[in-house]
C-alpha beads as a LAMMPS data file, in Angstrom:
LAMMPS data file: protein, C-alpha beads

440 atoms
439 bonds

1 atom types
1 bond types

-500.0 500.0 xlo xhi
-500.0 500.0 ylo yhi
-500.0 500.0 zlo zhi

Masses

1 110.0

Atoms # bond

1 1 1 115.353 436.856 -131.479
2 1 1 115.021 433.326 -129.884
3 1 1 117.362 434.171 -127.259
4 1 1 116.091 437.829 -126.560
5 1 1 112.567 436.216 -125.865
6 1 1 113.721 433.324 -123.675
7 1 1 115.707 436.720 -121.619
8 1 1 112.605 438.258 -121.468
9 1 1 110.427 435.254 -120.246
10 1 1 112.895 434.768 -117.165
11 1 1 112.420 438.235 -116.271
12 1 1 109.134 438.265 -116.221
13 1 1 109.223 435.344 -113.960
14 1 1 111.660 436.629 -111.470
15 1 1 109.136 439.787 -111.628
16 1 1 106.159 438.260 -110.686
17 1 1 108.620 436.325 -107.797
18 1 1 109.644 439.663 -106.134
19 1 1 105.690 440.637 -106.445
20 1 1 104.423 437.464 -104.525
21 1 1 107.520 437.092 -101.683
22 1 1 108.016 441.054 -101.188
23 1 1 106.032 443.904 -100.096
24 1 1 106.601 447.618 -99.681
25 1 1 106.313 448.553 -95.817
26 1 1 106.978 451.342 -93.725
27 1 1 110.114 450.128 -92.621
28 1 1 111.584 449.414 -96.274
29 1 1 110.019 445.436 -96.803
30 1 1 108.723 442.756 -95.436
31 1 1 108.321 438.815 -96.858
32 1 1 105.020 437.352 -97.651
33 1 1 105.117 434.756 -94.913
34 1 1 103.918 431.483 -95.630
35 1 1 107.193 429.969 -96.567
36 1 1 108.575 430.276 -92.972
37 1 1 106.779 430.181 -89.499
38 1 1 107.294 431.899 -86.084
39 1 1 106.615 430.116 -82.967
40 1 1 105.281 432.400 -80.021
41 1 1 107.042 429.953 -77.587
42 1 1 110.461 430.079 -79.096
43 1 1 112.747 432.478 -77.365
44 1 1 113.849 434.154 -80.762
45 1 1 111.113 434.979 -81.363
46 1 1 110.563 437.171 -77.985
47 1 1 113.454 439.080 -79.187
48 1 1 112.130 439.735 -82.972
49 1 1 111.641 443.061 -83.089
50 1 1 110.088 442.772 -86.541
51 1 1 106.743 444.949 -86.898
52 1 1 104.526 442.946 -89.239
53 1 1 104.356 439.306 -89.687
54 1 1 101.179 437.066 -90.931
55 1 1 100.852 433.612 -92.473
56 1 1 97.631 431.511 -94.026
57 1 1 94.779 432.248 -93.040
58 1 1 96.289 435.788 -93.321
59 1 1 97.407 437.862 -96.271
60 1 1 98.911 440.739 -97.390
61 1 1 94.827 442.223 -98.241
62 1 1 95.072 441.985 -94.208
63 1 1 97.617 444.043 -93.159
64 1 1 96.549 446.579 -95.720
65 1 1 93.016 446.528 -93.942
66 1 1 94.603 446.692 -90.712
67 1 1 96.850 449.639 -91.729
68 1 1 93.421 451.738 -92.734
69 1 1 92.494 450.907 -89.169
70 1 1 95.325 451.681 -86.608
71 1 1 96.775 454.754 -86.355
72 1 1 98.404 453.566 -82.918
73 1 1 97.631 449.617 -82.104
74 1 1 98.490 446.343 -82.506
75 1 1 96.910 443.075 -83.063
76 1 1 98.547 439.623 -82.168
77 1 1 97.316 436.317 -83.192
78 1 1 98.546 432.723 -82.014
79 1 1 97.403 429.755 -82.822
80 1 1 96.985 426.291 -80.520
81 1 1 100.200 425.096 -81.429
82 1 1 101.688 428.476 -80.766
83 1 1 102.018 429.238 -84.664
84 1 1 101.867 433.054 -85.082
85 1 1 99.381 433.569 -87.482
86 1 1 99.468 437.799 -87.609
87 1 1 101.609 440.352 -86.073
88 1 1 100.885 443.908 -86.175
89 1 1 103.276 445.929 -84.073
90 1 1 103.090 443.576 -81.630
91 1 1 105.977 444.698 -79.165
92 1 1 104.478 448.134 -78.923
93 1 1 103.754 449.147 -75.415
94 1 1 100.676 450.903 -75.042
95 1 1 97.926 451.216 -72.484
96 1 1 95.571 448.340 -72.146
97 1 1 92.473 449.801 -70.340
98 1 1 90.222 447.036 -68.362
99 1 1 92.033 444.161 -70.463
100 1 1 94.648 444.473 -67.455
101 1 1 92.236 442.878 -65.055
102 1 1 92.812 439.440 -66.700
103 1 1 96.460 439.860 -65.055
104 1 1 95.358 440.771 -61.717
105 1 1 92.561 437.935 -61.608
106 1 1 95.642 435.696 -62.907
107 1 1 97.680 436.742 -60.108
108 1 1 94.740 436.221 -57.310
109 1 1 94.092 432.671 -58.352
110 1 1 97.789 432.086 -58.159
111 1 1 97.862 433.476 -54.831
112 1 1 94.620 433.129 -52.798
113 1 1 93.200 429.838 -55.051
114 1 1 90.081 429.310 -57.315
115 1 1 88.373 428.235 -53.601
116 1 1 89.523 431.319 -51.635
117 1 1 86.578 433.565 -50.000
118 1 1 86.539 436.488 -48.858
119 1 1 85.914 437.375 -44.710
120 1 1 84.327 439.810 -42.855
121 1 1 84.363 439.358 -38.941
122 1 1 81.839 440.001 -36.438
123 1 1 82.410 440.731 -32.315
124 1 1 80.251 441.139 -29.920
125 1 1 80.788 441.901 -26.271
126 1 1 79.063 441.420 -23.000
127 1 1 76.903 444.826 -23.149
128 1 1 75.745 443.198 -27.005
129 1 1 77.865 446.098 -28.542
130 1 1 78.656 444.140 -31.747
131 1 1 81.821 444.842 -34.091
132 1 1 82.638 444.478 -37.778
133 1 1 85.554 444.469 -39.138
134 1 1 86.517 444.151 -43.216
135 1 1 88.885 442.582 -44.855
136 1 1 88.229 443.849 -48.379
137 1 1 85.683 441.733 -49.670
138 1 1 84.396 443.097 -53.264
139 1 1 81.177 441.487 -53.375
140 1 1 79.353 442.863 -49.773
141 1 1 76.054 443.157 -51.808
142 1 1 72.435 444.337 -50.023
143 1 1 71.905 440.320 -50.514
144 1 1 74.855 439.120 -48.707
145 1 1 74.473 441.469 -45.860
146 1 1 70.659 440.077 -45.704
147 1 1 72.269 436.988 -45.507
148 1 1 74.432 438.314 -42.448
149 1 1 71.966 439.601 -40.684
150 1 1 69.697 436.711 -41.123
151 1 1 72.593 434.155 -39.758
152 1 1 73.014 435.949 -36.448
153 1 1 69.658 435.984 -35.760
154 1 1 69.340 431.922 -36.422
155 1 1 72.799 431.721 -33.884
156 1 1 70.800 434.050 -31.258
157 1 1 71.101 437.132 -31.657
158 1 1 68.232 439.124 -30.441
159 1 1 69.791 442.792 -29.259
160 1 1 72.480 444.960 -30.632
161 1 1 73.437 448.197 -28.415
162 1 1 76.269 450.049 -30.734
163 1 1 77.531 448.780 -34.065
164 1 1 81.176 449.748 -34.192
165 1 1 83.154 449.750 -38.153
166 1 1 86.735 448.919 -38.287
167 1 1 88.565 449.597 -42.238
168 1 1 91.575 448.982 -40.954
169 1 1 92.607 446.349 -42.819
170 1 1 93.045 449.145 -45.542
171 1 1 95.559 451.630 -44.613
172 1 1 93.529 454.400 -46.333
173 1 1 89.967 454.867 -48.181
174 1 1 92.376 454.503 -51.681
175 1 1 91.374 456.071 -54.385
176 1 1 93.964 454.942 -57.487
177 1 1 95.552 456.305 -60.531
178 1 1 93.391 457.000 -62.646
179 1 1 90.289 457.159 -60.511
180 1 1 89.005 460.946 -61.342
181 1 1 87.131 461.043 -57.857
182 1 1 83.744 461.793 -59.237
183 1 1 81.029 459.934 -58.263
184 1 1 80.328 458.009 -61.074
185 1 1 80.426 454.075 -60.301
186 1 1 83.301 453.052 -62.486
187 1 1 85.234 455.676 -59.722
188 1 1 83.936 453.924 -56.735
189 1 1 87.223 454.164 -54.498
190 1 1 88.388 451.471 -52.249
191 1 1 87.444 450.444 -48.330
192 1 1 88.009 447.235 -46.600
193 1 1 84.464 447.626 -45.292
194 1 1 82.098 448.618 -48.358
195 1 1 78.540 448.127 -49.212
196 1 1 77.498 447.611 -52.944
197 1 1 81.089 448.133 -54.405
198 1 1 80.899 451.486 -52.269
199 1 1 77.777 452.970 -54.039
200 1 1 74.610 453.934 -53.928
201 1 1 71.311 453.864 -56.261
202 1 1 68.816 455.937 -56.620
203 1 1 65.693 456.543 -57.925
204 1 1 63.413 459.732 -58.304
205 1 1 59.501 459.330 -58.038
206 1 1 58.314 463.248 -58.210
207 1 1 59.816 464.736 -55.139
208 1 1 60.376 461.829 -53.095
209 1 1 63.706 460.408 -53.313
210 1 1 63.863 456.255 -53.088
211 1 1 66.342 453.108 -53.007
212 1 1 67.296 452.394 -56.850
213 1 1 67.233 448.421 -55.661
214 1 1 64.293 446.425 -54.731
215 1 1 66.976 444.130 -52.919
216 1 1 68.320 447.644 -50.854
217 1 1 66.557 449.475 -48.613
218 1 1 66.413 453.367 -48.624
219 1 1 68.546 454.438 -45.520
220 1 1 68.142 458.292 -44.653
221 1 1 71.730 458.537 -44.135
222 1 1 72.077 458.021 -48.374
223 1 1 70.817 461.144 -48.600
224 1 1 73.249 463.101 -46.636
225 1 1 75.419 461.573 -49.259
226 1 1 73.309 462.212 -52.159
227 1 1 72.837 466.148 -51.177
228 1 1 77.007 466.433 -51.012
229 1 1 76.933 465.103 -54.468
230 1 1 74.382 466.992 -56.262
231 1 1 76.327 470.252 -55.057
232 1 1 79.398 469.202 -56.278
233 1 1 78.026 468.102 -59.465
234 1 1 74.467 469.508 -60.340
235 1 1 73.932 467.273 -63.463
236 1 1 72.800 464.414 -60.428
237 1 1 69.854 467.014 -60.062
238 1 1 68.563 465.644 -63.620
239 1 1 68.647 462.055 -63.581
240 1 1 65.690 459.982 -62.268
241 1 1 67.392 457.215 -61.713
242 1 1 71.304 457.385 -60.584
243 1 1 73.789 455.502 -58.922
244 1 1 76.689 457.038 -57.767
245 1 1 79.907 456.338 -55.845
246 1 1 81.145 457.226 -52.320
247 1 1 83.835 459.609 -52.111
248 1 1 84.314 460.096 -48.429
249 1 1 85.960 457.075 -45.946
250 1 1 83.269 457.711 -42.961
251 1 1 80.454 458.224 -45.411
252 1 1 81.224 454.606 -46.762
253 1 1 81.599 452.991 -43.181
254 1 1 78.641 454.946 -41.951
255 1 1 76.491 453.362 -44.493
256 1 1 77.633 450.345 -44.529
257 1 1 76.538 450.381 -40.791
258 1 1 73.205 451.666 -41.625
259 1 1 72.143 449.330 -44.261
260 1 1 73.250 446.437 -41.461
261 1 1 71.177 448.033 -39.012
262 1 1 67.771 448.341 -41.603
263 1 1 69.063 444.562 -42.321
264 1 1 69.082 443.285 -38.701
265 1 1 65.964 444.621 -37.478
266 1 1 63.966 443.016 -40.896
267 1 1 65.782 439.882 -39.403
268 1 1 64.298 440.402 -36.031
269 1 1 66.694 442.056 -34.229
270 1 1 66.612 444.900 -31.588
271 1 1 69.052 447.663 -32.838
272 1 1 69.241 450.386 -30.497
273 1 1 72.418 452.210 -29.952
274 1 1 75.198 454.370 -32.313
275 1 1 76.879 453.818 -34.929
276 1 1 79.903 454.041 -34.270
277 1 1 83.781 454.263 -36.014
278 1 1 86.495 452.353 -34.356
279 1 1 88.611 449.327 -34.169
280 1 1 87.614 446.094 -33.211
281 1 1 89.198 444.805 -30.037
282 1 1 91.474 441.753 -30.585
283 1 1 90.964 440.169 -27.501
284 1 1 87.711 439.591 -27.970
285 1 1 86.653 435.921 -30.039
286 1 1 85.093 435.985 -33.070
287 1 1 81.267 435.590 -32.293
288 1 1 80.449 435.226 -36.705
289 1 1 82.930 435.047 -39.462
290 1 1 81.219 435.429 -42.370
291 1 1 82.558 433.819 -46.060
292 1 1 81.598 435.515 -49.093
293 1 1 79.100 433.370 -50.802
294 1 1 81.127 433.774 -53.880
295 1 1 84.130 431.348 -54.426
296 1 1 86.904 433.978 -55.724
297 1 1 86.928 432.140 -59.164
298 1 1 82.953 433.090 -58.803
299 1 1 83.915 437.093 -57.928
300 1 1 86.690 437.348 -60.554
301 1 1 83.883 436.066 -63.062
302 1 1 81.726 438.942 -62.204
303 1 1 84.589 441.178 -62.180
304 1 1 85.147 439.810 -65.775
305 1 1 81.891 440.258 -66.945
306 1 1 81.049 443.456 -65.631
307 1 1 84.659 445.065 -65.995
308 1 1 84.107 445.961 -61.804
309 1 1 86.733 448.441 -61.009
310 1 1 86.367 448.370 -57.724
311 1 1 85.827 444.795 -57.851
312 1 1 89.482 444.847 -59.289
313 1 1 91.683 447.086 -57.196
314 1 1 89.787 445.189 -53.545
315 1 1 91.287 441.976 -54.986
316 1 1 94.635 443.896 -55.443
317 1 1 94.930 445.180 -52.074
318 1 1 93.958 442.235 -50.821
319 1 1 96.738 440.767 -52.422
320 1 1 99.025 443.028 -50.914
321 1 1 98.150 442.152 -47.623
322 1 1 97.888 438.574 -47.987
323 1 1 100.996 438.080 -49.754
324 1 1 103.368 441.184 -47.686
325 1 1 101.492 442.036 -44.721
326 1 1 98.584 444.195 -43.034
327 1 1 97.174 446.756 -43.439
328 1 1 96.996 446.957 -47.175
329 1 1 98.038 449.502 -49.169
330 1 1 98.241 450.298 -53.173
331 1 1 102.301 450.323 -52.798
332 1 1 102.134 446.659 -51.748
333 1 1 99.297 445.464 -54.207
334 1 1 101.081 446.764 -57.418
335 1 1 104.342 445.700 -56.268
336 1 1 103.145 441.798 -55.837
337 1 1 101.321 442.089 -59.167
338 1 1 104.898 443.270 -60.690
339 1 1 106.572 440.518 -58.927
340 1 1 103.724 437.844 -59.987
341 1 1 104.362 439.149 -63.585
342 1 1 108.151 439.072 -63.345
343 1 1 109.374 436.116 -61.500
344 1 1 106.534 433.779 -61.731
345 1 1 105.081 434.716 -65.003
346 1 1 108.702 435.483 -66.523
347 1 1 107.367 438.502 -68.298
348 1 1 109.376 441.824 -68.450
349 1 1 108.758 445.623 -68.916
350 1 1 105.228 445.964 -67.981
351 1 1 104.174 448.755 -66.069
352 1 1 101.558 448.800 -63.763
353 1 1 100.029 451.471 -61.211
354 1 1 96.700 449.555 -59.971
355 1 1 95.016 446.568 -61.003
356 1 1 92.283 447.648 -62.934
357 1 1 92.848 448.833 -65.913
358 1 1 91.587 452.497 -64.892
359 1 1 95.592 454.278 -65.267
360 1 1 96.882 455.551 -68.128
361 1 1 100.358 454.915 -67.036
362 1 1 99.473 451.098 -67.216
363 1 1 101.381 449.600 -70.449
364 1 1 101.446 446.612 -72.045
365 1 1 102.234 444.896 -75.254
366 1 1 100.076 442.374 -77.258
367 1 1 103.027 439.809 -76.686
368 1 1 102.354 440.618 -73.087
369 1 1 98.666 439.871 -73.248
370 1 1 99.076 436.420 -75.418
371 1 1 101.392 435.187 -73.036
372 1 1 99.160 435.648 -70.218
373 1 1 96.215 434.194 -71.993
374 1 1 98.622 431.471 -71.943
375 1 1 98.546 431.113 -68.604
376 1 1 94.876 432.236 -68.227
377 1 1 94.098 429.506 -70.524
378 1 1 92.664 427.157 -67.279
379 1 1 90.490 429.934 -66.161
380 1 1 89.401 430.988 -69.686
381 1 1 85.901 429.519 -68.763
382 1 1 85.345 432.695 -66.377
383 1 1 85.677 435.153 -69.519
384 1 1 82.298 436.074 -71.513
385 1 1 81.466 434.636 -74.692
386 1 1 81.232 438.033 -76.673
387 1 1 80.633 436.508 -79.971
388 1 1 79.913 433.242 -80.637
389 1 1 82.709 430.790 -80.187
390 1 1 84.481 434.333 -78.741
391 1 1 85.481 434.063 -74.785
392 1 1 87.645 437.858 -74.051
393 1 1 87.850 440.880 -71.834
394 1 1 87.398 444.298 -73.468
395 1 1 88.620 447.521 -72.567
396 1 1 88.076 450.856 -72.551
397 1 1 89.053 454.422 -72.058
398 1 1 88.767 457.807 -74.111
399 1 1 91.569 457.206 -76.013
400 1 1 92.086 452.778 -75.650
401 1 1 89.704 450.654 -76.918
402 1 1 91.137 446.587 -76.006
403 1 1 90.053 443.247 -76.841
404 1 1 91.865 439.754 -75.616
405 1 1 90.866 436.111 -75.427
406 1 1 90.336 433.062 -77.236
407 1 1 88.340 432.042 -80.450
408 1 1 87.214 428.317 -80.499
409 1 1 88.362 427.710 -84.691
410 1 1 87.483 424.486 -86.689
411 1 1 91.019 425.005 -88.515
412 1 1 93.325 425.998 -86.058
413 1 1 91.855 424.789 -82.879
414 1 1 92.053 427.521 -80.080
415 1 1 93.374 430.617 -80.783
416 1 1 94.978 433.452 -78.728
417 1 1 94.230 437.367 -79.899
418 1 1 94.928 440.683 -78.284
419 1 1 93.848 443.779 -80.373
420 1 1 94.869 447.191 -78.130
421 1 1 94.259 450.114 -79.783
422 1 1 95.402 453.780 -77.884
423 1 1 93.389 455.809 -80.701
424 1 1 90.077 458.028 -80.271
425 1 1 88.458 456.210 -83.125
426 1 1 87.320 452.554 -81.978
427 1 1 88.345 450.651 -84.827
428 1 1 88.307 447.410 -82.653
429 1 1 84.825 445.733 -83.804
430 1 1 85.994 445.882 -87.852
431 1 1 89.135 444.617 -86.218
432 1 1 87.323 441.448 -84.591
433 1 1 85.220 441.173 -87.407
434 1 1 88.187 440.923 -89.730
435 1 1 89.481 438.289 -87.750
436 1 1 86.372 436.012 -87.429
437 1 1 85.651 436.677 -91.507
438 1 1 89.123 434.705 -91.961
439 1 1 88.765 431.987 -88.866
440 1 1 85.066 431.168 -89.813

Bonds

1 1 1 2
2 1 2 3
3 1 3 4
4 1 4 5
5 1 5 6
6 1 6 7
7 1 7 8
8 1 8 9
9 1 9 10
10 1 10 11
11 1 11 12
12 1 12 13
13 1 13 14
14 1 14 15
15 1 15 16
16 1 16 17
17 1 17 18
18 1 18 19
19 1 19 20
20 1 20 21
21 1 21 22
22 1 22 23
23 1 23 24
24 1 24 25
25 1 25 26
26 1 26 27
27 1 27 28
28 1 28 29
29 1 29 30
30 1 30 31
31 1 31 32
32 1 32 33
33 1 33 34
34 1 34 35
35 1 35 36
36 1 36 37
37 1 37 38
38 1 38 39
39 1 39 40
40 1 40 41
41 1 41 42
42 1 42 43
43 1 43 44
44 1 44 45
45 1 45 46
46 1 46 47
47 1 47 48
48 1 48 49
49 1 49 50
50 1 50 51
51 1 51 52
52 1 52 53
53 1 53 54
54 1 54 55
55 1 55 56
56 1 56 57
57 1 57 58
58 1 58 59
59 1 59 60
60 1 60 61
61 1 61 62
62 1 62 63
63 1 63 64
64 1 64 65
65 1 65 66
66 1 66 67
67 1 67 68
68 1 68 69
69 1 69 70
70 1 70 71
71 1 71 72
72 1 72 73
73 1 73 74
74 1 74 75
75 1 75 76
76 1 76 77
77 1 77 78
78 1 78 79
79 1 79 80
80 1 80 81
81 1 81 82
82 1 82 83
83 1 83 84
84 1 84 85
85 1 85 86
86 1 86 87
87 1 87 88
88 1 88 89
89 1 89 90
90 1 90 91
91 1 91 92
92 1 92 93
93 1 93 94
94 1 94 95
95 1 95 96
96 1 96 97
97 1 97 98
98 1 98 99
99 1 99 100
100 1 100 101
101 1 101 102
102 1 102 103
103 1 103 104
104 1 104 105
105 1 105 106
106 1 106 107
107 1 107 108
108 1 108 109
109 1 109 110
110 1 110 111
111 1 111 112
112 1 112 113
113 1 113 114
114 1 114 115
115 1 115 116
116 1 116 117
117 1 117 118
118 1 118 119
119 1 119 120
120 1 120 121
121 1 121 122
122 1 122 123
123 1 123 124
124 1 124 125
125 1 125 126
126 1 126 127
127 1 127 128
128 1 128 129
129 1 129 130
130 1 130 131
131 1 131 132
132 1 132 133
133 1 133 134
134 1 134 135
135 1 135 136
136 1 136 137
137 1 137 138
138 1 138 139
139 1 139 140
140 1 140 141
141 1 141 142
142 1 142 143
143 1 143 144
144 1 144 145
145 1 145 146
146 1 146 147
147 1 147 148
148 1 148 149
149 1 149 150
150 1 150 151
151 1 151 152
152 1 152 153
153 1 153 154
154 1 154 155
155 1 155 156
156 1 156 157
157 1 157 158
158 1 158 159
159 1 159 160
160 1 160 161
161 1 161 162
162 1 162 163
163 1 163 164
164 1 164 165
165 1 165 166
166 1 166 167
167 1 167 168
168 1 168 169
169 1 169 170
170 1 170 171
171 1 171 172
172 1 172 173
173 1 173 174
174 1 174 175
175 1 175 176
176 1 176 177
177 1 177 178
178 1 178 179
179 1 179 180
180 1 180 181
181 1 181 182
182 1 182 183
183 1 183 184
184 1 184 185
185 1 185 186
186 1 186 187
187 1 187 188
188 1 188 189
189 1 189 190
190 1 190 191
191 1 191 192
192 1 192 193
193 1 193 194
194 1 194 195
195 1 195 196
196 1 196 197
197 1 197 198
198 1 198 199
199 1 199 200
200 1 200 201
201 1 201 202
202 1 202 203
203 1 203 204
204 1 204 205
205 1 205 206
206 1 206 207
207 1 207 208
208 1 208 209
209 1 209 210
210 1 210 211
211 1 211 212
212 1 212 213
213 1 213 214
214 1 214 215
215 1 215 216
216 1 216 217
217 1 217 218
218 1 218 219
219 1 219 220
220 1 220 221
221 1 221 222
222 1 222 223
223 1 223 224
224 1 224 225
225 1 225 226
226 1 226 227
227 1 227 228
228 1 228 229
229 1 229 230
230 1 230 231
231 1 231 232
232 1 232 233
233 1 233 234
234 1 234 235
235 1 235 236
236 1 236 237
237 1 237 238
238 1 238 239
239 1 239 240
240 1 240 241
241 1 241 242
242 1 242 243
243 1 243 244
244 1 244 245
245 1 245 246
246 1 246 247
247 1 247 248
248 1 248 249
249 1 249 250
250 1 250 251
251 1 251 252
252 1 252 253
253 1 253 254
254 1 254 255
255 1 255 256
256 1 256 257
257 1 257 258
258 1 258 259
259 1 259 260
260 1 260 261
261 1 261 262
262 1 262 263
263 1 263 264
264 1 264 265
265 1 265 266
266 1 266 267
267 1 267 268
268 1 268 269
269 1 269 270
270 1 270 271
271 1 271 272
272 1 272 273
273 1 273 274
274 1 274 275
275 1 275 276
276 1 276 277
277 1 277 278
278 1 278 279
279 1 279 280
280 1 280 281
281 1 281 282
282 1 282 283
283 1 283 284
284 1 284 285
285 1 285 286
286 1 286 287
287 1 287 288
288 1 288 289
289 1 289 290
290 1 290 291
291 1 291 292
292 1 292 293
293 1 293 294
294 1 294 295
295 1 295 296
296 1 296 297
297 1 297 298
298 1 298 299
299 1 299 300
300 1 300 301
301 1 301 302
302 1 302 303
303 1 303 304
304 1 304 305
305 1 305 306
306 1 306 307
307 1 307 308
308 1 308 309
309 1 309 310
310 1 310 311
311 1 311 312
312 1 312 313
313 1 313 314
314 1 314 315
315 1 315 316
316 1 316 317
317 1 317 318
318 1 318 319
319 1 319 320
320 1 320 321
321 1 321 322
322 1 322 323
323 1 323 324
324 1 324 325
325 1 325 326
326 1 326 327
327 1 327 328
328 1 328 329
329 1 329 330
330 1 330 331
331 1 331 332
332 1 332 333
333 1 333 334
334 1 334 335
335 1 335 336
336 1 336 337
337 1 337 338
338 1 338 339
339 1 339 340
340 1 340 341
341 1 341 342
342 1 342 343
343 1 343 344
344 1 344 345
345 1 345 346
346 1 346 347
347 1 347 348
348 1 348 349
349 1 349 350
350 1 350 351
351 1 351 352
352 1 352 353
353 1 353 354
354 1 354 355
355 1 355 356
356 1 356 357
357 1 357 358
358 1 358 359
359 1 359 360
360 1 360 361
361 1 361 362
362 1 362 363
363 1 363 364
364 1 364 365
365 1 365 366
366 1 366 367
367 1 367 368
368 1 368 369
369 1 369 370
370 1 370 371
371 1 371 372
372 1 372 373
373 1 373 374
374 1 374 375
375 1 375 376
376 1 376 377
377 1 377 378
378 1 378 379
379 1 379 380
380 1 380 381
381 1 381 382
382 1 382 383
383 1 383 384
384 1 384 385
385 1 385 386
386 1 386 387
387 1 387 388
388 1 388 389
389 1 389 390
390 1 390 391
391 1 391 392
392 1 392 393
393 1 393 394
394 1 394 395
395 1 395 396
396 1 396 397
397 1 397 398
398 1 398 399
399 1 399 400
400 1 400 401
401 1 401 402
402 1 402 403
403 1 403 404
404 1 404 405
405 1 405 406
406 1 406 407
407 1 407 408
408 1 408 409
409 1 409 410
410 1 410 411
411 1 411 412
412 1 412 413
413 1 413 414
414 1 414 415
415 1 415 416
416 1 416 417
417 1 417 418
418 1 418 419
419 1 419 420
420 1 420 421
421 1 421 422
422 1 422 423
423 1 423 424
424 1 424 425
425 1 425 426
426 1 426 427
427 1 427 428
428 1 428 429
429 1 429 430
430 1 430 431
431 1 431 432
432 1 432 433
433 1 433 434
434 1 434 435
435 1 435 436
436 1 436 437
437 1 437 438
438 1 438 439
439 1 439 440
């Protein structure tokens, strides 16, 4: 009797063991981690193709909540010392909606520099025909082109005959994957000469028809624009106040030139000729070249904080010119950001069509994203703090919802986190909230 109770004590013990170190799973099991670690530097682990994973401050009640919450997804945590703390799926590729802009800002600073600015140049020729040509800079706001305007009159200028537009730094008015060409903003497509991230606001005040800026003045050549749009899409007719994007290359050019010209003659000067489309002649010297007020550290922080599309794929193209040659062209943009990711980066099998995050043929895995937060980690001051002690870029489409960045822990110092969900159902606040329940 002794002996048959001491047998059954033992079992009961070895019971309880397999009930604390294994777990059902869908793949068969799965150890309760805190025994061993994983370190998200160590080339091993790169090549673990093991779907779930988690350690302290993690447990299995976790992975059972996260379970309830992805149907397609994964969620990667690291820790400062590059402990993995949770793994869910974390070698999936999926899509990472506007989360990819962190690797195309990544791949500007290592390219252009935190200091780079953007140009435009300005000609002007005996008969005072003046010239402008782009050179893709994202942040050509109403204020900056004040700015312009106000700088050539302090260096003299007093008359302007034509104003000629040249775009050819851009090989073609670009309108990427995923871009749906209507005119809302987020499908504003890309110019190397463009005015308010190529679009437009306005506002409705009974039947007149008004600038949607205090900082932009109305130009009557907006609503040639605005007309095209409301027949193409009559649900413009209903808003009062709108802003909407420029689908057509001369349309953007053409008002680019006519908000200058409402610009210069505020600024004093005599504006009398056409406006006009054409190159601008090399042999003449550059009378202005203007620099972007904005630092590029300073644009990619906007672009950041405001998820900017457009923002995104100028800096792309940009990049394709700068780093292959001129003009630009999407080709050349997504094939440095491939290279950036590959050779310098040492990253393999993502996939990338633009630069924004806008494609659904972009794809990623969460190992992906926490390696580049890795190397975003010197820039991280340029994300928003979403929560508090929570610096990330979100992302979004129909079907991805997307969060990565760092959380500022009193345990385990700064930690790395990329939650990418390709699901309807936006699951990714309880997701966050899970996570900041167990790290505060």
């Amino acid at each position: 009797m002794k002996l048959l109770f001491i047998a059954s004590f033992i079992l009961n013990i070895a019971l309880i063991g397999l009930i604390v170190v294994y777990f059902p799973h869908d793949n068969g099991s799965y150890k309760e981690q805190q025994k061993e670690t994983k370190n998200f530097n160590d080339p091993a682990y790169e090549n673990n193709k093991e779907n779930v994973y988690f350690r302290s401050p993690f447990g299995y009640k976790h992975i059972q909540e996260l379970k309830t919450l992805i149907d397609s997804g994964s969620v990667l945590v690291v820790d400062s010392k590059g402990q993995v703390l949770l793994d869910y799926h974390s070698n999936e590729p999926l899509i990472p909606a506007s989360t990819l802009k962190v690797i195309t800002s990544l791949a500007a600073l290592h390219y252009l520099g935190e200091d780079y600015h953007f140009h435009t140049e300005f000609k002007i020729d005996s008969k005072n025909n003046l010239f402008i040509k782009g050179y893709g800079d994202p942040f050509l706001t109403s204020e900056e082109i004040q700015g312009i305007a106000l700088r050539l009159a302090k260096k003299g200028m007093k008359k302007i005959n034509s104003i000629s537009l040249d775009g050819s730094y851009f090989a073609n008015f670009v309108m990427v994957p995923g871009n749906e060409n209507t005119y809302k903003a987020y499908d504003a497509k890309n110019s190397a000469l463009a005015a308010n991230f190529n679009t437009i606001a306005f506002k409705r005040l009974g039947s007149r028809i008004v600038s949607g800026e205090k900082e932009t003045p109305f130009v009557p050549y907006s609503l040639k624009i605005l007309k095209q749009a409301e027949r193409e899409d009559k649900q413009l007719l209903r808003s009062r106040k709108l802003r909407i994007s420029i689908k057509d290359k001369e349309d953007s050019l053409l008002y680019f030139g006519y908000l200058f010209k409402a610009f210069s003659k505020k600024a004093g000067i005599k504006v009398k000729g056409k406006i006009l489309l054409r190159k601008s002649p090399s042999e003449l010297p550059v009378y202005y070249n203007h620099r972007s007020s904005k630092s590029l550290s300073g644009v990619i922080q906007h672009l950041l904080e405001h998820s900017n599309n457009f923002m995104a794929n100028q800096i792309l193209l940009t990049l394709g010119a700068y780093v292959k040659k001129q003009p630009a062209t999407l080709e050349q943009g997504v094939a440095v950001l491939s290279n950036f990711v590959k050779n310098v980066l040492k990253i393999k099998d993502i996939k990338l069509s633009e630069g924004s995050g806008l494609s659904y043929a972009n794809k990623v895995t969460a190992r992906h994203m926490i390696k580049i937060l890795g190397h975003f980690k010197r820039y991280r001051y340029l994300l928003k703090e979403v929560e508090k002690n929570v610096y990330a870029k979100s992302g979004g489409l129909k079907t991805v919802k997307s969060l990565v960045g760092f959380m500022d822990t009193p345990r385990y110092g700064e930690v790395r986190f990329a939650i990418i969900l390709n699901q309807s159902y936006n699951n990714k606040p309880h997701i966050l909230k899970m996570l900041m329940d167990t790290f505060f």
